[in-house]
C-alpha positions in Angstrom: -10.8 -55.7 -12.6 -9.2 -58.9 -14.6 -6.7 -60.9 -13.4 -3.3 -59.1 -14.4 0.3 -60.2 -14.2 2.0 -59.7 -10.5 5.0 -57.0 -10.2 6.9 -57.8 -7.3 8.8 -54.6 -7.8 6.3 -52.4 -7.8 5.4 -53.1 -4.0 5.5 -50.8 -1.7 6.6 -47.9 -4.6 5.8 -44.1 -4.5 3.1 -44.2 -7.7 1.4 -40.8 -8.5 -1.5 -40.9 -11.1 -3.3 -37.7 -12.5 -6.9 -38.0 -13.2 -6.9 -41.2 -10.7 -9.8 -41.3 -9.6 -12.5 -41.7 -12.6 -11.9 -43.5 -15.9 -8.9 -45.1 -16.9 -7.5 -43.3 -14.0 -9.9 -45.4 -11.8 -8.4 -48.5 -13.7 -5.1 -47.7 -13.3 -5.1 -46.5 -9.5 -7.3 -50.2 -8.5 -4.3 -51.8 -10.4 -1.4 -50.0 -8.6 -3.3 -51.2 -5.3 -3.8 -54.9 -6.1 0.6 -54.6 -6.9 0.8 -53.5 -3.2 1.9 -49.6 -3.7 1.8 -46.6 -2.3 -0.8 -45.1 -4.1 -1.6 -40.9 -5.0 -3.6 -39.5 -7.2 -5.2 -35.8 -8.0 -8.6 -34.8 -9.8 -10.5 -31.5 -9.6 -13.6 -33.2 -8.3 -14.1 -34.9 -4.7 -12.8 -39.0 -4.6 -13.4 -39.8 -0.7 -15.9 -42.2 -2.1 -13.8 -43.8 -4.4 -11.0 -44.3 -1.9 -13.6 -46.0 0.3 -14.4 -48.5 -2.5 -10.9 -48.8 -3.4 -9.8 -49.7 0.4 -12.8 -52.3 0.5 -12.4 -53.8 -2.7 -8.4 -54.0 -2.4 -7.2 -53.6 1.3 -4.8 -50.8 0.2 -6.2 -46.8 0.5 -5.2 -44.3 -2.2 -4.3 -40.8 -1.0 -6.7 -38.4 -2.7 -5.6 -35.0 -3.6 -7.8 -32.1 -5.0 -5.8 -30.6 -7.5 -6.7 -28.4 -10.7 -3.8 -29.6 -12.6 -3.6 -26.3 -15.0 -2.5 -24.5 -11.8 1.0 -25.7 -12.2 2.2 -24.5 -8.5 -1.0 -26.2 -7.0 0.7 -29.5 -8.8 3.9 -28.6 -7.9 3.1 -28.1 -4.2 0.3 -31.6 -4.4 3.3 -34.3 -6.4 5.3 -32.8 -3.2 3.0 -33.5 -0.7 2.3 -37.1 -2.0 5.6 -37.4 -1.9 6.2 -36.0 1.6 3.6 -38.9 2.5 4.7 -42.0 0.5 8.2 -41.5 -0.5 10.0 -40.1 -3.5 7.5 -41.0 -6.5 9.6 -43.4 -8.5 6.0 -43.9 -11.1 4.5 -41.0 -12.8 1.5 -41.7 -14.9 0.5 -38.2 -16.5 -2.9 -39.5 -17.3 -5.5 -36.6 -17.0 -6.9 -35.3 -20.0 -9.4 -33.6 -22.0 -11.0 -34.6 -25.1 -13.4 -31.8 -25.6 -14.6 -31.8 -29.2 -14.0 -28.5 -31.0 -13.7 -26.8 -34.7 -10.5 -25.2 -36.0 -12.7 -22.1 -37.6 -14.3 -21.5 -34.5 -11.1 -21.9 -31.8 -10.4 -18.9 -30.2 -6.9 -18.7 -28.1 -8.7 -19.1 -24.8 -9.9 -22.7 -25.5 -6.1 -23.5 -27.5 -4.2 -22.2 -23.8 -7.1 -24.3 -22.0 -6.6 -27.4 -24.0 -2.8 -26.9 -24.3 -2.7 -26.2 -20.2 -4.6 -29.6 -19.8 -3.5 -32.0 -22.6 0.1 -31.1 -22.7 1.8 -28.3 -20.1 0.3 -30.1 -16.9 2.9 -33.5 -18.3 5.9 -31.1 -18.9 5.4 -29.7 -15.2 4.5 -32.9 -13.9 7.5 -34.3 -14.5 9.7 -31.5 -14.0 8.3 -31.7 -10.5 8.9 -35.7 -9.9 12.5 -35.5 -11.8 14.6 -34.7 -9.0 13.2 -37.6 -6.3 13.7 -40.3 -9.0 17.2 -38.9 -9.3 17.5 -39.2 -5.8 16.2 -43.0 -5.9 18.4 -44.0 -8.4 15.8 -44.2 -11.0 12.3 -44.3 -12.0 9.4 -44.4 -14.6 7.2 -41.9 -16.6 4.0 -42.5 -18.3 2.7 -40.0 -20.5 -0.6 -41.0 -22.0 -1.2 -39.8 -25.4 -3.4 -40.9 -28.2 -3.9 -42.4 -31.3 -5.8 -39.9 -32.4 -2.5 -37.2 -34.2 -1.2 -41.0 -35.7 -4.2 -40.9 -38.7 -5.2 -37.2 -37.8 -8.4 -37.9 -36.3 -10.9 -34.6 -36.7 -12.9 -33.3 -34.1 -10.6 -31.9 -31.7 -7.4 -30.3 -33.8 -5.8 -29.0 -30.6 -5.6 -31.9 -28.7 -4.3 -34.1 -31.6 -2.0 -31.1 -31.6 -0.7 -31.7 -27.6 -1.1 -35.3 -28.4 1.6 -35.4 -30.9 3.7 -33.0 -28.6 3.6 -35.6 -25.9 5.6 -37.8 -28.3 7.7 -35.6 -28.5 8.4 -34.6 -25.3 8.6 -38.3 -24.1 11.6 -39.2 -26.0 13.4 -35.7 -25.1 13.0 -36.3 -21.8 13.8 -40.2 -22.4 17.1 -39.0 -23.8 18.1 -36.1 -21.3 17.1 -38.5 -17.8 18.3 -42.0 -19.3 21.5 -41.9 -18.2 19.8 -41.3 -14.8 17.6 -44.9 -14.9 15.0 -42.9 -15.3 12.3 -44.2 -18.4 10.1 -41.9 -20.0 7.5 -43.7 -21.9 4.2 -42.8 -23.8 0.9 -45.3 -24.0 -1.7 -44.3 -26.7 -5.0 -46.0 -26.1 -7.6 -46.5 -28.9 -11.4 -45.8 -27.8 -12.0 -46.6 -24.8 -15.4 -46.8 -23.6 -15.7 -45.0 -20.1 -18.2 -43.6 -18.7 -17.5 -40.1 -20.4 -17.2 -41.0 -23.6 -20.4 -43.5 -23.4 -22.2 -40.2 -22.2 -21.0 -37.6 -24.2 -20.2 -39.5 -27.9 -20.8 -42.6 -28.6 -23.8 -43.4 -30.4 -24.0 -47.2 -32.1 -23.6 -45.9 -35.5 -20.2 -44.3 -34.6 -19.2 -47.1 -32.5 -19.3 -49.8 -35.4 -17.4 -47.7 -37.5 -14.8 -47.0 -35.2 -15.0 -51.4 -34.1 -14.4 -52.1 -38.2 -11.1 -50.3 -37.9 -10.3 -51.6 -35.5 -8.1 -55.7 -36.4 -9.6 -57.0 -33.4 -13.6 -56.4 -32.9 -13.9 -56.2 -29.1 -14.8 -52.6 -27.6 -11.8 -50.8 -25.2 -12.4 -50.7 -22.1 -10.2 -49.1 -19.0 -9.4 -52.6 -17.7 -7.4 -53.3 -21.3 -5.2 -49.9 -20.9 -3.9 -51.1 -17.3 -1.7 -54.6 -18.0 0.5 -51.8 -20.2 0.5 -49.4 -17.4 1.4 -51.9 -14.9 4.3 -53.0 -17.5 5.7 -49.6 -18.7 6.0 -49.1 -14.7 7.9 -52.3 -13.5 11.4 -53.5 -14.2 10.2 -55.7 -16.6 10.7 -52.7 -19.0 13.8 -51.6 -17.5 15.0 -51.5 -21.3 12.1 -49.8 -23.0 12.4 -46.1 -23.2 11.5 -43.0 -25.3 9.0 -45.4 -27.0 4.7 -45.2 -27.5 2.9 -48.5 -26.9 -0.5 -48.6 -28.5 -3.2 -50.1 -27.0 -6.7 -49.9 -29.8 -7.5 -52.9 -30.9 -5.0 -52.7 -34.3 -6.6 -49.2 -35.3 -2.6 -48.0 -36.2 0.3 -50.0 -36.8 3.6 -49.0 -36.3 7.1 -50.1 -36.6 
């Protein structure tokens, strides 16, 4: 983990993190530790390990909860269980995904409602579920992570460019509706990031260098760059910055 910028705000807060436990999830849930917070986290596939390296590396234990996060009431019922444990959750990062690569000719509905479920109807739900607390508390921050890939229509994968895109939009709905309750909805679009995943199932040199010369700066993504904007999006430090997207990829897009 690099050395990042210190919070003091975000000590001892209520952070919940889907997909927190591999990836840039993994990234993300070390650097809500190392801020001093109260740290839960859901992924289909077991993370008892992980939260023993996490503990030893940090001092601070994640709560681990197994959670398929297309099952909306098995969400539902885990965000309220981290809650019951570590206080209203005042930071949701909606981070799970799915990038499985696919063909529009040969998508059938099953995979659209899988991908959809995943990519895009487990962040509405999420948040509908965390909503209420951070009303409660007076405030709070959401972190939808979407993708630069629907900003230059990157093929491969037309459905989840598709709930990518839709995350924008429901980022600055729900930036609007909650903003008069100091409650920040936010979107963060990484670039190529190279974890573990996508070093096993895609990348190949040849596809790498291409992707590097779009790219303004020529340094590979990794998890470690995502989390300084995480970490930001989450504290006070944004208290201003709403209904927005920060891109993270190495000046692939440019916006403004």
């Amino acid at each position: 983990m690099q050395t990042l910028p210190t919070y003091p705000d975000l000590r001892g807060q209520s952070v919940f993190i889907t997909g927190g436990g591999s990836g840039i999830g993994a990234a993300i849930t070390e650097a809500f530790l190392r801020q001093g917070a109260r740290v839960a986290f859901c992924q289909r596939s077991d993370a008892s390990e992980f939260c023993d390296a996490m503990q030893a590396a940090t001092g601070n234990r994640p709560t681990f909860f197994p959670c398929d996060i297309t099952d909306i009431p098995s969400l539902q019922s885990t965000l309220a269980a981290a809650a019951a444990q570590n206080g209203p959750i005042t930071v949701l990062v909606n981070n799970a995904a799915n990038d499985k690569r696919h063909e529009t000719l040969k998508t059938d509905e099953a995979f659209w409602d899988w991908s959809i479920a995943i990519n895009l109807k487990s962040y509405f739900f999420a948040a509908q579920a965390v909503l209420p607390g951070m009303q409660a508390a007076g405030g709070g921050s959401i972190i939808n992570f979407t993708s630069i890939s629907y900003m230059f229509g990157a093929p491969g994968y037309p459905v989840y460019t598709t709930a990518n895109s839709g995350i924008n939009g429901m980022t600055r709905t729900l930036a609007r509706e909650f903003g008069p309750d100091r409650i920040r909805v936010n979107a963060l679009a990484p670039g190529w990031v190279m974890t573990q995943k996508q070093k096993d199932l895609w990348v190949t040199p040849e596809s790498l260098a291409a992707f590097v010369e779009r790219q303004c700066l020529k340094d590979t993504l990794a998890p470690e760059d995502i989390v300084g904007g995480v970490l930001f999006l989450a504290s006070n430090t944004s208290k201003m910055m709403t209904g927005q997207s920060l891109v993270i990829d190495g000046g692939v897009v440019v916006t403004g």
